[in-house]
N, C-alpha and C positions, 0 to 999 in steps of 0.2 A: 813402411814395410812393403817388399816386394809381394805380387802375386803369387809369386812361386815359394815364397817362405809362408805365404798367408794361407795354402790351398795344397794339400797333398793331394796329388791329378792320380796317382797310381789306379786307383779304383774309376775312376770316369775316363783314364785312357783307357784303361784295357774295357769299360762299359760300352765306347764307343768303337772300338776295335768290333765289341760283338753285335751291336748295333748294323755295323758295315757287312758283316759277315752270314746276318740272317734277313735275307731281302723277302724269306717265303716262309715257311711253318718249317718245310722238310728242310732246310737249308739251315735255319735256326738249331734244327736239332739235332744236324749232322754237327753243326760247330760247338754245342754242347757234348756232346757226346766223344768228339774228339778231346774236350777238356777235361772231361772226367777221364777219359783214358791215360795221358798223362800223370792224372794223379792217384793212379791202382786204382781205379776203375774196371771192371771186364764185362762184357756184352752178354745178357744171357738170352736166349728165345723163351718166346711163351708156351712153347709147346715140350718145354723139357722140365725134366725133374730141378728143383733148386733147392739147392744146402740152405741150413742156415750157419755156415762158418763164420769166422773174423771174416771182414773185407766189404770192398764194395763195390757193386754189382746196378748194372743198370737194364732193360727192356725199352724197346720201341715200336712203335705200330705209325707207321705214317707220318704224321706232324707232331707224333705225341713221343715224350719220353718220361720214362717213372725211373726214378735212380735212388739207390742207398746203400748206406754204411754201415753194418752190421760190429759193431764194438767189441773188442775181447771181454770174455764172460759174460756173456751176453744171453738171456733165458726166454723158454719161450713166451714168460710173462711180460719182458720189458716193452714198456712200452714205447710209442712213435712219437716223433717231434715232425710233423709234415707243413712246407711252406708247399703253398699249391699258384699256379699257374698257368695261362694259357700262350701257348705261341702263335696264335694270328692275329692279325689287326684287322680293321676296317680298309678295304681298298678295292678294285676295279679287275674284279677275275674275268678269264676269258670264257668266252661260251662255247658249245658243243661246238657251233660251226661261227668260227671265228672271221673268216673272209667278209667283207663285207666296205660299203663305199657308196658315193653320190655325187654326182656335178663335179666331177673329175679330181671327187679323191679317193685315195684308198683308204678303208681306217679297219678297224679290229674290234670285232661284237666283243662287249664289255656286260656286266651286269653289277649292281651293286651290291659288294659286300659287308655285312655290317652295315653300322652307321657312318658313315663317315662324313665328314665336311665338307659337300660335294665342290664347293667352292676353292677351296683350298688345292685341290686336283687340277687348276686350270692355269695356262699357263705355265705350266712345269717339265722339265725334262725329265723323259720317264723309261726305263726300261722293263726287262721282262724278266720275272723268274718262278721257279715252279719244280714238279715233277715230269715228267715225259714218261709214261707205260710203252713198252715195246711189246713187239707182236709174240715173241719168244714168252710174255709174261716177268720180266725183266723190267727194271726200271733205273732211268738216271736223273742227273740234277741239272738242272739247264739255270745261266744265269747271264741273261745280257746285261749289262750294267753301263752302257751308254745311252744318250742320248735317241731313242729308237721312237718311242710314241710321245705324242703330243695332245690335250685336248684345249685347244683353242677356245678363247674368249671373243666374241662380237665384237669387233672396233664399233666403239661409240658411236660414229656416224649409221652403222645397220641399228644400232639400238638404241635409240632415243630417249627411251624413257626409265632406262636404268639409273639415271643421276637421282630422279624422281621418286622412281618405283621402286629400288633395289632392282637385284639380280634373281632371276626365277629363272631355274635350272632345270630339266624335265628329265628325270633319268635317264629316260629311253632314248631321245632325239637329241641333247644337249652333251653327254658322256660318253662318245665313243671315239675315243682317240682318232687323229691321222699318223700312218706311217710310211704315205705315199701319193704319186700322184698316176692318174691312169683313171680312164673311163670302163677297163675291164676289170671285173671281179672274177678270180682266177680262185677259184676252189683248191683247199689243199697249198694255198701259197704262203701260209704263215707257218703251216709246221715246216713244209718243205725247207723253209728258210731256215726253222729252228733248227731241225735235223743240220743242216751245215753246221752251223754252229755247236753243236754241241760231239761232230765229230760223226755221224752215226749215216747208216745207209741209208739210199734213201726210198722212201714205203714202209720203215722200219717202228714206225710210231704208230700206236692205234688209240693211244688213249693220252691227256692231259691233266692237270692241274694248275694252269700258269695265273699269276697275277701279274697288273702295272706294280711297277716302284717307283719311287723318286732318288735320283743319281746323285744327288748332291750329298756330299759325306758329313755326318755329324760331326757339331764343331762347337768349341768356346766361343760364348757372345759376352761383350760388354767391356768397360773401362780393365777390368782387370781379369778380364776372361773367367768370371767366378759361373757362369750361367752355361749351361751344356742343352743344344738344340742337336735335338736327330730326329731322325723316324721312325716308327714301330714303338716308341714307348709302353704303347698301352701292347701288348705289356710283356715284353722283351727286359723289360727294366728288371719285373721280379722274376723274368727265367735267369737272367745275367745273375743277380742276388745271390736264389737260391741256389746255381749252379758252383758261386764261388764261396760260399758258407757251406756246404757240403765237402768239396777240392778242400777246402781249408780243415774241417774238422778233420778228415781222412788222414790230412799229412800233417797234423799236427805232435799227435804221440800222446795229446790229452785222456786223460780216462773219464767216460761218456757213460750215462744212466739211463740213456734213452738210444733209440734207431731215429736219426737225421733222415729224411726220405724229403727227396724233391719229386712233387708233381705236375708233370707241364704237358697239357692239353689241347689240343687244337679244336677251333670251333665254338668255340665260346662264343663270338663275335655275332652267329648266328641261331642261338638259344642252346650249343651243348646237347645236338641232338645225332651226331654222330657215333660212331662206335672207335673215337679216338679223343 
């Protein structure tokens, strides 16, 4: 039997699709939010009055989005059915003042997020993506998805005694990417850069949120490609989920005894102490 009659990919293309499409929290949930849209979903603010009609309706604050479906006949007893969720992972966020380098390189103050495998970070091509605050109070989505930073591993000859000793990684002095070469540190060079990129003038940035990513795109692994490797799993997996068990009850025409409610949280990763 073929792989393709053995495995219906429908649900793990399009998982990987969303995979590819949420490199940061806010990016995650602009691309959920786009899918709920599609399937009569509409956007409501927290600061306004909200019905409780048919329909479904979603809220966002930053990294976070709360979404649901309100069923016909629906009372204000019935109660919720909620899958909950967070959109960030463990990864290498940039710090207030990002410039930074040594013995003729450039690299990007880094700090670490979450737990993450700091091991697994090395060697990898990695780009950048995030929020960008404007001065106006404005804000957009910046998302380089090439090959841009780097954090280098010690060729074995500087390190001797890693065959021996394992590999001892030091947050501070061992994780901070290169994305250049140059004996000056030039303040202000990595938004400036970002600003190109993301189209915007330039001085027009006052404030960030950027992470590393890794560029390489979630893919089938093994004899029959049954095995799905990506990044952000933890936990992008139960936003992707929740987002299309919801899309799905909405457009189905089924009759529902409960309100469906997806809840997907940013910050988790760093104990859930934010106001999103």
């Amino acid at each position: 039997m073929s792989a393709a009659s053995r495995f219906d990919r429908g649900h793990t293309d399009d998982l990987m699709s969303f995979l590819a499409a949420g490199p940061s929290p806010y990016h995650a949930v602009a691309e959920t939010a786009e899918r709920l849209e599609k399937a009569g979903f509409r956007q409501v603010a927290e600061t306004d009055a909200w019905d409780g009609t048919h329909g479904g309706r979603y809220v966002l604050r930053g990294g976070a989005i709360v979404a649901w479906y309100v069923p016909e006949g629906a009372e204000p007893h019935t109660p919720f059915h909620i899958v909950g969720a967070h959109t960030d992972s463990p990864s290498l966020r940039v710090k207030p003042r990002p410039d930074s380098g040594a013995h003729g390189w450039r690299q990007v103050a880094v700090e670490i997020y979450g737990g993450p495998l700091l091991n697994s970070w090395l060697d990898r091509d990695l780009g950048l993506a995030g929020r960008l605050t404007l001065r106006d109070g404005s804000s957009v989505l910046v998302n380089v998805d090439r090959p841009l930073l780097r954090v280098p591993q010690l060729a074995i000859h500087l390190d001797r005694s890693v065959g021996a000793e394992g590999l001892k990684l030091d947050k501070q002095r061992h994780m901070q990417p290169v994305w250049g070469l140059g004996d000056d540190v030039l303040e202000g060079d990595l938004i400036a850069f970002l600003e190109q990129e993301a189209g915007l003038a330039a001085g027009s940035v006052a404030g960030w949120d950027l992470m590393a990513h890794p560029v390489e795109p979630p893919a089938y692994l093994g004899r029959d490609r049954e095995l799905v490797a990506g990044p952000r799993m933890d936990n992008l997996l139960s936003v992707h989920a929740g987002a299309a068990a919801l899309a799905a009850v909405a457009t189905s025409g089924a009759p529902l005894t409960r309100i469906p409610v997806l809840a997907a949280f940013d910050h988790e990763e760093n104990g859930s102490q934010s106001d999103t």
